[in-house]
N, CA, C and O atoms as a printed pandas DataFrame, in Angstrom:
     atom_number atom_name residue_name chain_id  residue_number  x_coord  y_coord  z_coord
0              1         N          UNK        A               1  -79.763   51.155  192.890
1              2        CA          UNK        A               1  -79.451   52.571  192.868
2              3         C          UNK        A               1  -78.127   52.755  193.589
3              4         O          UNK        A               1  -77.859   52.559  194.775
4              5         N          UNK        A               2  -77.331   53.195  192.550
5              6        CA          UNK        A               2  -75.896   53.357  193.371
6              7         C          UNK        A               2  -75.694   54.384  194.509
7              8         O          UNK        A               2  -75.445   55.505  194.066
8              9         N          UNK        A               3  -75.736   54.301  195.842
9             10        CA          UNK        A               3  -75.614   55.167  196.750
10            11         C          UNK        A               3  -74.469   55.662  196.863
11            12         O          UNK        A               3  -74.383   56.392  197.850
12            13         N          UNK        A               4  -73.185   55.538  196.033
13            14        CA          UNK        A               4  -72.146   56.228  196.280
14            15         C          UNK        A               4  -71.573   57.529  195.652
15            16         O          UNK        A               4  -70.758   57.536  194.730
16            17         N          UNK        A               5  -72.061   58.563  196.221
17            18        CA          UNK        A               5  -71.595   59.902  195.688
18            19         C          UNK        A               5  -70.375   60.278  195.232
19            20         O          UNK        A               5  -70.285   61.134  194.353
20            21         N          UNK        A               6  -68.958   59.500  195.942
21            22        CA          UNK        A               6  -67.541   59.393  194.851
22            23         C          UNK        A               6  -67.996   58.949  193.610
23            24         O          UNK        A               6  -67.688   59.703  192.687
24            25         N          UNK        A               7  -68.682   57.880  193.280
25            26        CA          UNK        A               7  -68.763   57.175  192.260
26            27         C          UNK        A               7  -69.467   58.203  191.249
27            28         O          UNK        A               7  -69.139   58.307  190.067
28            29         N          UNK        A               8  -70.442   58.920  191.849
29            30        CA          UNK        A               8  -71.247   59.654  190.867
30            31         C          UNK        A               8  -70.357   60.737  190.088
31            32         O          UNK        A               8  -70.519   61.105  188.924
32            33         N          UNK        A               9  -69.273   61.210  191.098
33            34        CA          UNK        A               9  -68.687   62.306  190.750
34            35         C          UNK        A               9  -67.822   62.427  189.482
35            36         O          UNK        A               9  -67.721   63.273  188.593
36            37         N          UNK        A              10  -67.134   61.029  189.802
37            38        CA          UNK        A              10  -66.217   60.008  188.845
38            39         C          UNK        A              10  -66.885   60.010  187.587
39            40         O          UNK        A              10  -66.553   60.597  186.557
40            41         N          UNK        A              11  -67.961   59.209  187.824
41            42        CA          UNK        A              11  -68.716   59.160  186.465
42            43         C          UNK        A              11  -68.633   60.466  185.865
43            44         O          UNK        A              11  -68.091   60.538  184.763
44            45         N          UNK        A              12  -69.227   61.852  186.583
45            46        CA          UNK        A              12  -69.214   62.781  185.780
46            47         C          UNK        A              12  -68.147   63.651  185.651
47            48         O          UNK        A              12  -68.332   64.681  185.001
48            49         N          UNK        A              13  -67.115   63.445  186.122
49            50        CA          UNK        A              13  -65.501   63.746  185.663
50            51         C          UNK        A              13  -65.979   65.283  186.469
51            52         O          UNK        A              13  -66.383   66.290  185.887
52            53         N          UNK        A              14  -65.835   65.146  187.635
53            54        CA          UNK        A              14  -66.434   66.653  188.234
54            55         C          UNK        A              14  -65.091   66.702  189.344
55            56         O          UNK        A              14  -64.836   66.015  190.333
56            57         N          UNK        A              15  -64.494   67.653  188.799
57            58        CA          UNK        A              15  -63.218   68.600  190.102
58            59         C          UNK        A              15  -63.473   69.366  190.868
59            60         O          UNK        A              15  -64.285   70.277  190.707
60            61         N          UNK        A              16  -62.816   69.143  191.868
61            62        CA          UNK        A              16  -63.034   70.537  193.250
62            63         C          UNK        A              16  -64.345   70.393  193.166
63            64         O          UNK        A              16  -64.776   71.511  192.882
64            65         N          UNK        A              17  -65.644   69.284  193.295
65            66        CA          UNK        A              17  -66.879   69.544  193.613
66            67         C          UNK        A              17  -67.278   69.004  194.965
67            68         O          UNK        A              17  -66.766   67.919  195.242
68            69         N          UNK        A              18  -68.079   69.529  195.860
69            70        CA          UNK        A              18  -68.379   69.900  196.849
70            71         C          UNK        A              18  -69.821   68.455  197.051
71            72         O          UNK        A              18  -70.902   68.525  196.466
72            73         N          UNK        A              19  -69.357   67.139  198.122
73            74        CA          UNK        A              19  -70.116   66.419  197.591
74            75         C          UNK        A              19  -71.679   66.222  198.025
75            76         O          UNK        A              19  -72.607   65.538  197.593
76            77         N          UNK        A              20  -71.488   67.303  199.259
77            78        CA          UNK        A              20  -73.094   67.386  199.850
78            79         C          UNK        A              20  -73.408   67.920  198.392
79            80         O          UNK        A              20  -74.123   66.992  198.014
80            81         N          UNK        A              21  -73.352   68.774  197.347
81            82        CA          UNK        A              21  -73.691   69.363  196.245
82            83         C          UNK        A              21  -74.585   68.666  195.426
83            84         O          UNK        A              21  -75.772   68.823  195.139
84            85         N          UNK        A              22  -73.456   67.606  195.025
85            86        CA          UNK        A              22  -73.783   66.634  194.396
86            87         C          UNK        A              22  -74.849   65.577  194.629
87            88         O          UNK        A              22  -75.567   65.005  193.809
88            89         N          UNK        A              23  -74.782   65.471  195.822
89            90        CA          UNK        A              23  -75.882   64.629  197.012
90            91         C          UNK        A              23  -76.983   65.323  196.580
91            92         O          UNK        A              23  -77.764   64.913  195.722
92            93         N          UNK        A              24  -77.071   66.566  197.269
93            94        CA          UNK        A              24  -78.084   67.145  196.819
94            95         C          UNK        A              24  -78.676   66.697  195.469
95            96         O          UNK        A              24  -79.670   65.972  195.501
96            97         N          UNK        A              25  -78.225   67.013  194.454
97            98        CA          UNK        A              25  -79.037   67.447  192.840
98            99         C          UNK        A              25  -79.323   65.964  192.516
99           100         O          UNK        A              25  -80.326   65.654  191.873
100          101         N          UNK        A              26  -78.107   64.712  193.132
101          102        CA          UNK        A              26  -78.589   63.675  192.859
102          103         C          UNK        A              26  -80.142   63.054  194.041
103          104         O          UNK        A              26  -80.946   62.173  193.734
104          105         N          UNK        A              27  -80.131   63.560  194.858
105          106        CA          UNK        A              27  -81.321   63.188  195.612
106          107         C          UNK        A              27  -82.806   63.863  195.161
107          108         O          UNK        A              27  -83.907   63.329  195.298
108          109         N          UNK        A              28  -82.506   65.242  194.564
109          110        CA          UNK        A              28  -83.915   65.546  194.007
110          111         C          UNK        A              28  -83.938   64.946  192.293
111          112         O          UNK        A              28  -85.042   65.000  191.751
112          113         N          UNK        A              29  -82.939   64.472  191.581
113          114        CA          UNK        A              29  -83.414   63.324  190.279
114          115         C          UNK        A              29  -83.626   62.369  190.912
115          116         O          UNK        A              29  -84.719   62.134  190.397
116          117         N          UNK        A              30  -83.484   61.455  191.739
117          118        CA          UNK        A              30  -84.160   60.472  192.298
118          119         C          UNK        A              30  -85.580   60.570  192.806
119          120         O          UNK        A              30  -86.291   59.576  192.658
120          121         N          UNK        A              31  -86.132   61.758  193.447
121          122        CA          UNK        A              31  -87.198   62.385  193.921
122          123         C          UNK        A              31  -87.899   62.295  192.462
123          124         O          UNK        A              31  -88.717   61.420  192.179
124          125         N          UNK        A              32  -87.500   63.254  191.623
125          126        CA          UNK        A              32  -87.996   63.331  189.638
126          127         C          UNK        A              32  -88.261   62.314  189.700
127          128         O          UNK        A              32  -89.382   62.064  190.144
128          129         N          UNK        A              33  -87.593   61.468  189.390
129          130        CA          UNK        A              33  -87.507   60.021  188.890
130          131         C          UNK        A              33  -88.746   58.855  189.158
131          132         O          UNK        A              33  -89.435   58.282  188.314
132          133         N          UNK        A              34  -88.763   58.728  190.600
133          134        CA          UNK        A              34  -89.772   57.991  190.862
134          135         C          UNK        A              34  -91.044   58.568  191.051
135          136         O          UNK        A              34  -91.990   57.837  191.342
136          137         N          UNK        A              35  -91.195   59.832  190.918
137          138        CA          UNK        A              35  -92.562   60.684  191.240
138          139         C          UNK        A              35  -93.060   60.320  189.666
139          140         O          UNK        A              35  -94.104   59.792  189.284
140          141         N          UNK        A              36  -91.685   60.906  188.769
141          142        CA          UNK        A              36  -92.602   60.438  187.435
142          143         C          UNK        A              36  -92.994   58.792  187.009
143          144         O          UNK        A              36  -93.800   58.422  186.155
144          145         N          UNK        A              37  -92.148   57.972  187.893
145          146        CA          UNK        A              37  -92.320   56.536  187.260
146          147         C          UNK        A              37  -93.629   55.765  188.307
147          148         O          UNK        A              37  -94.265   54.788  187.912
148          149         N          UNK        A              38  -93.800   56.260  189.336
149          150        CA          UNK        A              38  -94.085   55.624  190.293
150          151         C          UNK        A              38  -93.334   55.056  191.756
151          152         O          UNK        A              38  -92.155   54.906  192.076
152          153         N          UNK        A              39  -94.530   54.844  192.401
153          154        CA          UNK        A              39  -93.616   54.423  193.603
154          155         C          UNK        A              39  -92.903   54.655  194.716
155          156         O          UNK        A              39  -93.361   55.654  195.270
156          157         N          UNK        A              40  -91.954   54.177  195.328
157          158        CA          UNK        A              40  -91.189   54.673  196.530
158          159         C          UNK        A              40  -89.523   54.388  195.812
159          160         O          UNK        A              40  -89.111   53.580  194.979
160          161         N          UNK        A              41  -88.823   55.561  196.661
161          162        CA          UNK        A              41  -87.551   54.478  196.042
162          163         C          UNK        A              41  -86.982   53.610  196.777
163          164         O          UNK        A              41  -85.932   53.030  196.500
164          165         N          UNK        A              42  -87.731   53.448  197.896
165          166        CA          UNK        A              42  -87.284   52.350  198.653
166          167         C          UNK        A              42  -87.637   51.099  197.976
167          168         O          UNK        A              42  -87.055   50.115  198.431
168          169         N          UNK        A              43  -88.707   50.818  196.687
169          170        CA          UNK        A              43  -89.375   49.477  196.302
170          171         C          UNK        A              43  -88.228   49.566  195.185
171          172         O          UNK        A              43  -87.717   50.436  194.481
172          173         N          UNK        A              44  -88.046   47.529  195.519
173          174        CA          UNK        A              44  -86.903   46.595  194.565
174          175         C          UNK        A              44  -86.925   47.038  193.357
175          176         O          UNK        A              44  -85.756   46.949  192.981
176          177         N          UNK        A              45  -87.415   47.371  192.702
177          178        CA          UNK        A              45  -87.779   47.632  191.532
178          179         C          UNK        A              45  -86.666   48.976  190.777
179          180         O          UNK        A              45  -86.487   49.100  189.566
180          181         N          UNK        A              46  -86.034   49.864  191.865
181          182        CA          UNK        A              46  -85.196   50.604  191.622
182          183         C          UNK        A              46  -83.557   50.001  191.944
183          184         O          UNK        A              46  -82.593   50.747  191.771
184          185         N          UNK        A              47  -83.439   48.998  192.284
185          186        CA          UNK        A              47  -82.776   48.558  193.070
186          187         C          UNK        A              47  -81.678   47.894  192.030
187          188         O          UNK        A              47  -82.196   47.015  191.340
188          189         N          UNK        A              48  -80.422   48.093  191.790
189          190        CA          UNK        A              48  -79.549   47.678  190.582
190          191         C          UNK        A              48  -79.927   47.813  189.168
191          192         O          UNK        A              48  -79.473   47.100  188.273
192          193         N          UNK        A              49  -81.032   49.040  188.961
193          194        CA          UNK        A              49  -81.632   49.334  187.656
194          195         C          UNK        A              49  -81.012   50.038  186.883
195          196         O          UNK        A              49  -81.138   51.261  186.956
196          197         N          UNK        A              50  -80.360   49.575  186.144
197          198        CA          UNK        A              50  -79.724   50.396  185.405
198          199         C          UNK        A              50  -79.883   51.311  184.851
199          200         O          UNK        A              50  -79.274   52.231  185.399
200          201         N          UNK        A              51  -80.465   51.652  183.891
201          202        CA          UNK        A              51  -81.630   52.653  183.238
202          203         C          UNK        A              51  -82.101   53.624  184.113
203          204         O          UNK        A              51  -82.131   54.790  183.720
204          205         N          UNK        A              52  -82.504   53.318  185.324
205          206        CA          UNK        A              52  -82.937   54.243  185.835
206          207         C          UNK        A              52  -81.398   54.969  186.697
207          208         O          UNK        A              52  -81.312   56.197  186.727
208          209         N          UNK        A              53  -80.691   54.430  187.107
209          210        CA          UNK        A              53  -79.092   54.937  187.394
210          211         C          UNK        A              53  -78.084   55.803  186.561
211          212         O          UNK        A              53  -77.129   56.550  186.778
212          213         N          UNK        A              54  -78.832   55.289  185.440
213          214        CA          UNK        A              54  -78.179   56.605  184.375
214          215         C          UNK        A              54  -79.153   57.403  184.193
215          216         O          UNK        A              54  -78.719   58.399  183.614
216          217         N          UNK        A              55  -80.093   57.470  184.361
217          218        CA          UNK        A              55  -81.159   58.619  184.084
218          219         C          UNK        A              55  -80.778   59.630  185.541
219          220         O          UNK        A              55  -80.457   60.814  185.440
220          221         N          UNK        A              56  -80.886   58.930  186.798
221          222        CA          UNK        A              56  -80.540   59.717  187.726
222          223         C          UNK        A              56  -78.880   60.358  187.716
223          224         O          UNK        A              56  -78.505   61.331  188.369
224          225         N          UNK        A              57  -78.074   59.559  186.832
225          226        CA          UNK        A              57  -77.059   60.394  186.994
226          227         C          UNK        A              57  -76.957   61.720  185.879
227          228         O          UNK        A              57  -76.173   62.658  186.021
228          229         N          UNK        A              58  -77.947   61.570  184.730
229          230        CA          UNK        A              58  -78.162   62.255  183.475
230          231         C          UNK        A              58  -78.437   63.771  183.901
231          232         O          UNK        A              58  -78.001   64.846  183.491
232          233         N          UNK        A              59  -79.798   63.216  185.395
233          234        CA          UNK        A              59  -80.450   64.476  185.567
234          235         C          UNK        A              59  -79.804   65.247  186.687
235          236         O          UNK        A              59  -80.228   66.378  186.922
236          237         N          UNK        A              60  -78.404   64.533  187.701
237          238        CA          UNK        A              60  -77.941   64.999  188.327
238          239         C          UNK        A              60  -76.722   66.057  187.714
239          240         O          UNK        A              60  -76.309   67.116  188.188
240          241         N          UNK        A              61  -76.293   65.264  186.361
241          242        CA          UNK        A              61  -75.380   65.933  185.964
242          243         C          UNK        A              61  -76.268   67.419  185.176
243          244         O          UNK        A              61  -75.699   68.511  185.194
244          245         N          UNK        A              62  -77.105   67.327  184.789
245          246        CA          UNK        A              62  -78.003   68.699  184.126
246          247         C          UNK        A              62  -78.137   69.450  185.548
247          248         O          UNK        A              62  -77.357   70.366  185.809
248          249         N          UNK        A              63  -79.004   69.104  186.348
249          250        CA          UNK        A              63  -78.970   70.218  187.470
250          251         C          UNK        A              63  -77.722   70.769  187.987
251          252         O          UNK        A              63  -77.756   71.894  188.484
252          253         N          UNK        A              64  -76.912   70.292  187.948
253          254        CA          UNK        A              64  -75.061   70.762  188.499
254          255         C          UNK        A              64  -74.741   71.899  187.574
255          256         O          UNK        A              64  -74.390   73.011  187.969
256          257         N          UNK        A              65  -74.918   71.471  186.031
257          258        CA          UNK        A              65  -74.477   72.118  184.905
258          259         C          UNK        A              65  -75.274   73.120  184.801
259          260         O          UNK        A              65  -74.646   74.131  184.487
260          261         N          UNK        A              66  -76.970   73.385  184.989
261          262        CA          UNK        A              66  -77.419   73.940  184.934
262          263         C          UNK        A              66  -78.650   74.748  186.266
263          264         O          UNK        A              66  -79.880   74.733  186.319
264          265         N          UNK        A              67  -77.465   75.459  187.298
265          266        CA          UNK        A              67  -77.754   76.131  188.592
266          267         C          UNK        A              67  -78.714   77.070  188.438
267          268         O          UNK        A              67  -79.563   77.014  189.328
268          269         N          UNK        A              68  -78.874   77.868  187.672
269          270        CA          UNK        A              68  -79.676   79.212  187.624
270          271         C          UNK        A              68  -80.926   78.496  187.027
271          272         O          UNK        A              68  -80.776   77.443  186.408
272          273         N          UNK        A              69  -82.361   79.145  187.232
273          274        CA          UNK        A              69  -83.283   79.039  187.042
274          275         C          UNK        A              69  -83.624   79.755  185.489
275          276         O          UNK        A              69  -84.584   79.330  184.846
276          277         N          UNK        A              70  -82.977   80.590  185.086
277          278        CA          UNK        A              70  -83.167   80.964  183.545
278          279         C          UNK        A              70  -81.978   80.635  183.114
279          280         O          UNK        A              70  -81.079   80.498  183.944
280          281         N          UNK        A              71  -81.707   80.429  181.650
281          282        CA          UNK        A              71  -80.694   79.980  180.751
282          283         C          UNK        A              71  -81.155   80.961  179.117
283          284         O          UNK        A              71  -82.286   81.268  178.743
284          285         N          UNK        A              72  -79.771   81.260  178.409
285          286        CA          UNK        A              72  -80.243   81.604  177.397
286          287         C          UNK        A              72  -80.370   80.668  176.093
287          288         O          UNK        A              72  -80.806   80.907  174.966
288          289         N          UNK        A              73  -79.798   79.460  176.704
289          290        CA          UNK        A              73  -79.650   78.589  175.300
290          291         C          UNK        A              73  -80.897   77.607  175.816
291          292         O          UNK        A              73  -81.633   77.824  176.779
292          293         N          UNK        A              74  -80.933   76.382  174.841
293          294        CA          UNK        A              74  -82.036   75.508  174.600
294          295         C          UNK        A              74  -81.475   73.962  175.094
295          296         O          UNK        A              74  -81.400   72.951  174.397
296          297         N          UNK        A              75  -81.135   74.116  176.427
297          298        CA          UNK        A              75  -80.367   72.983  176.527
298          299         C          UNK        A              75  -81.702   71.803  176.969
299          300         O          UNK        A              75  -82.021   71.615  178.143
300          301         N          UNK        A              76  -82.414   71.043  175.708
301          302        CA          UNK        A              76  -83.551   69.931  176.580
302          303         C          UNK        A              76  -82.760   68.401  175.672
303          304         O          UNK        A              76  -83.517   67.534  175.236
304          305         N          UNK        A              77  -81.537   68.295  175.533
305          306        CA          UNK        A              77  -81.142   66.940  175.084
306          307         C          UNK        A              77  -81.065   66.223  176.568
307          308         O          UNK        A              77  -80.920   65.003  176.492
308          309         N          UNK        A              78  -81.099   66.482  177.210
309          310        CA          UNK        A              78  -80.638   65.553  178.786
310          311         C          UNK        A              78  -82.163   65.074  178.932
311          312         O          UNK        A              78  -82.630   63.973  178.640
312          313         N          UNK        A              79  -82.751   66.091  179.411
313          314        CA          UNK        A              79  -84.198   65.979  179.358
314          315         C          UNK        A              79  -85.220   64.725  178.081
315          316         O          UNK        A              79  -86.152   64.005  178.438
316          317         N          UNK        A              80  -84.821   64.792  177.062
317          318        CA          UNK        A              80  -85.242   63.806  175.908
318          319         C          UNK        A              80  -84.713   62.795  176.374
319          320         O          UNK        A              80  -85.561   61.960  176.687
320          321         N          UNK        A              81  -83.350   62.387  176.625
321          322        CA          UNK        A              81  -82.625   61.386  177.203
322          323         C          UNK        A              81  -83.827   60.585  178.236
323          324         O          UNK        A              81  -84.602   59.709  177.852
324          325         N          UNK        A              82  -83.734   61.146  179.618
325          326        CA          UNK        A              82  -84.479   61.011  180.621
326          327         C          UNK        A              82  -85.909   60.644  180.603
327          328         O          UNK        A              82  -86.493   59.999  181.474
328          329         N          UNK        A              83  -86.519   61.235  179.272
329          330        CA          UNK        A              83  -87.978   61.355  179.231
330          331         C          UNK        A              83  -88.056   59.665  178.340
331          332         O          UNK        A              83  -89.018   58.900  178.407
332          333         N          UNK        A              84  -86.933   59.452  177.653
333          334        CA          UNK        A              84  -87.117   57.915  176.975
334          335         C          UNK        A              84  -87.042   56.911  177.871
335          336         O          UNK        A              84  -87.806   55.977  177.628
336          337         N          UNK        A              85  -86.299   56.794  178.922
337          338        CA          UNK        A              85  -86.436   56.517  180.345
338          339         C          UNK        A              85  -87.206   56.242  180.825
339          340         O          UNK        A              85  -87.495   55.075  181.087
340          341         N          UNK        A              86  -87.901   57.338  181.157
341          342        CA          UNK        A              86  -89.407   57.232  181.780
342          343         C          UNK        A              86  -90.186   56.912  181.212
343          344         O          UNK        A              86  -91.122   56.431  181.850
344          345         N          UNK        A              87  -90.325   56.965  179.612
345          346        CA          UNK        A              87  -91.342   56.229  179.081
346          347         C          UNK        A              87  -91.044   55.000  179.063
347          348         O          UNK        A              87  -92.117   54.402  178.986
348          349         N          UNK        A              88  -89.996   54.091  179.096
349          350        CA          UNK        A              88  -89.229   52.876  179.405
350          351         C          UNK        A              88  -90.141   52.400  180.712
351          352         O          UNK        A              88  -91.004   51.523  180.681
352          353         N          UNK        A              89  -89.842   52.997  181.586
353          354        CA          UNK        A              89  -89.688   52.642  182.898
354          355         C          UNK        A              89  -91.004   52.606  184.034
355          356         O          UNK        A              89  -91.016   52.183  185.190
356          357         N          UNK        A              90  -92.444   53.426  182.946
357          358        CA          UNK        A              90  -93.261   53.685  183.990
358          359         C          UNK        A              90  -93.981   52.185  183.080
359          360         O          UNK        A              90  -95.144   51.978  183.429
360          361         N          UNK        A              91  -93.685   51.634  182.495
361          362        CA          UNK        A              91  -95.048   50.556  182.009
362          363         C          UNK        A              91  -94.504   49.592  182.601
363          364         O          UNK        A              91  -95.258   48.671  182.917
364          365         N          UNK        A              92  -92.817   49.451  183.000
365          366        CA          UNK        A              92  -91.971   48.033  183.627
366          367         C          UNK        A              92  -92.163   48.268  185.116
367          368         O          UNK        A              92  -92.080   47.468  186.048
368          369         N          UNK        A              93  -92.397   49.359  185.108
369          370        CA          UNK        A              93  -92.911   49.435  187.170
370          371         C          UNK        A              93  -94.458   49.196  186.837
371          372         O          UNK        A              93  -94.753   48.255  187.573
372          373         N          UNK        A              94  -95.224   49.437  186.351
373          374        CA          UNK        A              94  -96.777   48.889  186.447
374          375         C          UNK        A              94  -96.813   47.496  186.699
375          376         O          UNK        A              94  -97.328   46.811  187.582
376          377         N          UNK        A              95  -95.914   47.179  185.372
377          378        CA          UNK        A              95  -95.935   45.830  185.578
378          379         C          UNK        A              95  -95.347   44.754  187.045
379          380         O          UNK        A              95  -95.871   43.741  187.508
380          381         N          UNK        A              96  -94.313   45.351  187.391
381          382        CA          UNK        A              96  -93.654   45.152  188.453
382          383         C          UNK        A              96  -94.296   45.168  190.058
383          384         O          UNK        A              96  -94.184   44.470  191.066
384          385         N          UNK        A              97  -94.863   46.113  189.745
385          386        CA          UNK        A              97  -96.124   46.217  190.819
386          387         C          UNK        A              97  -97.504   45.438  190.892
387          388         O          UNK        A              97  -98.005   45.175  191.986
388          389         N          UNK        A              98  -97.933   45.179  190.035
389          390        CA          UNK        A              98  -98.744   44.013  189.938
390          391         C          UNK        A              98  -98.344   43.126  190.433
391          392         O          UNK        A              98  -98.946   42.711  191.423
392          393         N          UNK        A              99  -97.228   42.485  189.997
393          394        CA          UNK        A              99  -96.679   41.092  190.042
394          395         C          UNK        A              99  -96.428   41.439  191.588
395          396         O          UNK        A              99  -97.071   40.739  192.370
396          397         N          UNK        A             100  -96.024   41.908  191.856
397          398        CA          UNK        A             100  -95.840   42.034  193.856
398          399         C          UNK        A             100  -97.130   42.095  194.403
399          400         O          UNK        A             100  -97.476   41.402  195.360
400          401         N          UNK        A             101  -97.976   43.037  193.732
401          402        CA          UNK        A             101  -99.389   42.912  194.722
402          403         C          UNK        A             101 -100.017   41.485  194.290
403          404         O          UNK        A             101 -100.568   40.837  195.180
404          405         N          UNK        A             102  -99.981   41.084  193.296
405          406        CA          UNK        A             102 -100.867   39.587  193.105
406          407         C          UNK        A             102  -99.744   38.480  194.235
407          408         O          UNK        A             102 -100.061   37.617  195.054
408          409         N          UNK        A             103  -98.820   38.834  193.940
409          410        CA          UNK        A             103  -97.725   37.904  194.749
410          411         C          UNK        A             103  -98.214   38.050  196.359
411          412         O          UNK        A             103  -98.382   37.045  197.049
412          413         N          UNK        A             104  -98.394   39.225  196.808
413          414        CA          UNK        A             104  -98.696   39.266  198.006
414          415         C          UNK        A             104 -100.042   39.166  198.155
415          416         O          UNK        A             104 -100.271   38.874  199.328
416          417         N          UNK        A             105 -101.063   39.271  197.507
417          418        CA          UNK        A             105 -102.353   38.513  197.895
418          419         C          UNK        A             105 -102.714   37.370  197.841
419          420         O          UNK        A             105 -103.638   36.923  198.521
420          421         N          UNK        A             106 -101.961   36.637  196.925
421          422        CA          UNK        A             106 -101.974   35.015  196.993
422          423         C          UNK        A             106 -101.081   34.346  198.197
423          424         O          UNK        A             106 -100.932   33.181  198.564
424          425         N          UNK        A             107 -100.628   35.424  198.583
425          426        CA          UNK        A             107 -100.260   34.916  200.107
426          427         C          UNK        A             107 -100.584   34.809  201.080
427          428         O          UNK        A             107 -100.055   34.119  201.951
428          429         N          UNK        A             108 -102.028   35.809  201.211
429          430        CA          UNK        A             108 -102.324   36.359  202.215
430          431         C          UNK        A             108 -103.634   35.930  202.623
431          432         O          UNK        A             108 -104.139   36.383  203.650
């Protein structure tokens, strides 16, 4: 998980933006993210994931773009994006998690 908020900004070609801002919207898609996949985001499993790094930057860039709580248009393409993601991503963390808990009981 890329912790660098220049980098995020870059990616999303964002001027004059304010980067606690950005921090912000990117820390609650990370919050999204693993609540829907599982887990902590402290576990390896998020850790240089790609897929899940563009999903968090997908959903950081939708919350930025989209501040107000009502909208008049139908904006859910980010959202479809994200949701293929997560359907990606919650059966490769099941799996992932197994393999650590069997790993750590055959240790123990």
């Amino acid at each position: 998980m890329s912790d660098n908020v220049d980098e995020l900004i870059n990616n999303l070609r964002l001027d004059n933006t304010d980067n606690s801002e950005i921090e912000f919207y990117r820390n609650v898609a990370i919050d999204f993210m693993v609540s829907a996949i599982g887990g902590s985001e402290d576990d390896e499993f998020y850790k240089d994931n790609k897929r899940f790094d563009l999903a968090v930057q997908m959903l950081t860039d939708y919350y930025y773009k989209n501040k107000s709580a009502t909208t008049s248009n139908k904006e859910k393409e980010t959202y479809y994006g994200v949701q293929t993601f997560i359907l990606q991503l919650k059966p490769e963390y099941q799996f992932w998690k197994e393999a650590q808990d069997n790993g750590n009981s055959s240790n123990g």
